[in-house]
Residue, then its C-alpha position, 0 to 999 in steps of 0.5 A: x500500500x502506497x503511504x503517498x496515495x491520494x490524500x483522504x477526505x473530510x468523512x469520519x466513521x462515526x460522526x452524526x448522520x441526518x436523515x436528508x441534507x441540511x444544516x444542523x445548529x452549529x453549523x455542521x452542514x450533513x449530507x447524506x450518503x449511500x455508503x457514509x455520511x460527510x460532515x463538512x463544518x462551515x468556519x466562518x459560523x463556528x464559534x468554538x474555541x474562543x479565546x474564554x474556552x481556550x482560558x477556561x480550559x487552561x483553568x481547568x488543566x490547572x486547577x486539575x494539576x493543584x488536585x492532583x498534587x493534593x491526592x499525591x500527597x494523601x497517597x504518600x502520607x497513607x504509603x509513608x512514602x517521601x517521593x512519587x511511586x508509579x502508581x501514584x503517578x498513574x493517578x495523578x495522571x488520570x486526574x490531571x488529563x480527564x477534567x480537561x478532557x470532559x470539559x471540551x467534550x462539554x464546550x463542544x456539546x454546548x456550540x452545538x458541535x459533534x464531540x470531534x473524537x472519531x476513532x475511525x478504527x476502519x481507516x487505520x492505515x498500518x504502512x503509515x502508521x510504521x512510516x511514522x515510527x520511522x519519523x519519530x526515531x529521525x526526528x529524535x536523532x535530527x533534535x537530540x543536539x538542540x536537546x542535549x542544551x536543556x538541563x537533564x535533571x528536570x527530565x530526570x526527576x519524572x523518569x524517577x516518579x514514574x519509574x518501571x513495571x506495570x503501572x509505568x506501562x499502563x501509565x505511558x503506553x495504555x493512558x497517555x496515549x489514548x487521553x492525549x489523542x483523544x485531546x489533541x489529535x481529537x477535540x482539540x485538532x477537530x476544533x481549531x480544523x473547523x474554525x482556522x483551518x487545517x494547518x493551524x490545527x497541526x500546529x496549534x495541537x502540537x503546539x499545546x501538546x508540547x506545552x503540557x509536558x512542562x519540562x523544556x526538554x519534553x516541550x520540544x520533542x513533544x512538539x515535533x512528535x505533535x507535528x508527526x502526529x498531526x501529519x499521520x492524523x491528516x492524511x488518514x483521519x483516523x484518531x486509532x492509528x495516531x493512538x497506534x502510533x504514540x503508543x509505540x513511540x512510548x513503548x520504545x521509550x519505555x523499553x530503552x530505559x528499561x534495558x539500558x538503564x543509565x546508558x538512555x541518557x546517552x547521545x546517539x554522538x555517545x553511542x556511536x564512536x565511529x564518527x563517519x558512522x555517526x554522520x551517515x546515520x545523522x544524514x539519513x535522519x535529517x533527510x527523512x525528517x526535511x522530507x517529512x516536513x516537505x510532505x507535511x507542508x504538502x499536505x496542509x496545502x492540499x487540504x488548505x484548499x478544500x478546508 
């Protein structure tokens, strides 16, 4: 299957069907189909997000964060614990990402809008989920200079409270993947696709992405990764296959803490002692990352025109 094929349209398995074309409150204009239904959101109508929901959701991610430090300690006080453990990570996770998440769904019902979360399961594209993976390993060689200027004890200290095991895993490669999609890629890209078009979309999701992993050196990787994401997500409009793929993103970190210990915090420069060899593989990442970002620009243009 060729992951260049014609771009897809704007139809997501799932969304709300209508008996007959019309125009449904919020402006989602629905046609029906003989096989699907196409949901097609006139902008100039939409009013969500405005600037008091991105406000009030920040609020929320907040006040969702002071919360979450409060359970924390209740759990280290009844565990006689000092620091975080990983399954008290795991729930201050939970309660961190679910308000957010149950707020927009809410914002979005209020604007008269479909929640924005189609997991389009029939549209899973696997060749492009696999050449994802291979994005996301060039972009982290092609990044790891500009991250090595971050200091390395802030990232550090969340490798420590989230620490190894099942509730890690179930934490990283299960929870973080699912609610973040859901957020990012779904209400969050649906809703600024519907209003400001594609590309602001891509960026602002990824944007916003990096933002929440707070520290510096995460804020950028997850940036760029949020670019892929956004990148896998337009050409496939399936929210199951950037799930898929932040899931094994996530798992191959996971696993190279897991069984190199302390050498995961060695540079590719570190690793590989033989300098040509360093610079082939370095090369070869950056193109497949300019490429990448050629194809992303394609594609924005391409769905620019009919957004």
């Amino acid at each position: 299957m060729n992951i260049d094929s014609t771009k897809q349209n704007n139809t997501f398995e799932g969304a709300p069907t209508a008996p007959e074309k019309g125009v449904v409150e919020g402006a989602v204009e629905v046609s029906d189909t003989p096989q699907n239904v196409e949901v097609e959101v006139t902008k100039k109508s939409v009013k969500f997000p405005g600037w008091m929901d991105l406000l009030s959701a920040t609020g929320v991610f907040v006040f969702s964060i002071l919360i979450a430090a409060f359970v924390a300690s209740i759990f280290m006080r009844v565990k006689g614990v000092e620091n975080y453990t990983p399954d008290i990570s795991f729930v201050c996770y939970l309660v961190q990402m679910l308000p957010v998440v149950a707020f927009l769904m809410w914002r979005r019902y209020k604007a008269g809008l479909p929640s924005g979360v189609y997991f389009g399961a029939s549209r899973v594209n696997l060749p492009m989920v696999l050449w994802g993976v291979v994005l996301l390993l060039a972009s982290g060689v092609v990044i790891e200079p500009l991250l090595g200027l971050f200091p390395a004890e802030p990232y550090e200290a969340v490798e420590q409270a989230l620490g190894l095991g099942g509730w890690t895993i179930l934490s990283v490669v299960v929870a973080a993947p699912l609610l973040e999609e859901v957020l990012f890629r779904g209400i969050v890209f649906e809703s600024c696709r519907e209003r400001f078009g594609s590309a602001a979309a891509v960026f602002i999701s990824a944007f916003l992405f990096g933002l929440i992993h707070v520290v510096p050196v995460q804020v950028v990787n997850a940036f760029v990764v949020g670019l892929i994401l956004g990148y896998v997500y337009l050409r496939t409009r399936s929210l199951l296959s950037v799930i898929i793929l932040h899931a094994i993103n996530n798992a191959l970190a996971y696993i190279t803490m897991a069984f190199f210990g302390d050498g995961a915090d060695a540079t590719l420069s570190e690793l590989i002692q033989v300098r040509w060899l360093y610079w082939v593989v370095y090369g070869v990442s950056a193109l497949l990352f300019v490429f990448a970002m050629v194809r992303l620009w394609r594609t924005l243009r391409d769905n620019t025109e009919v957004d």
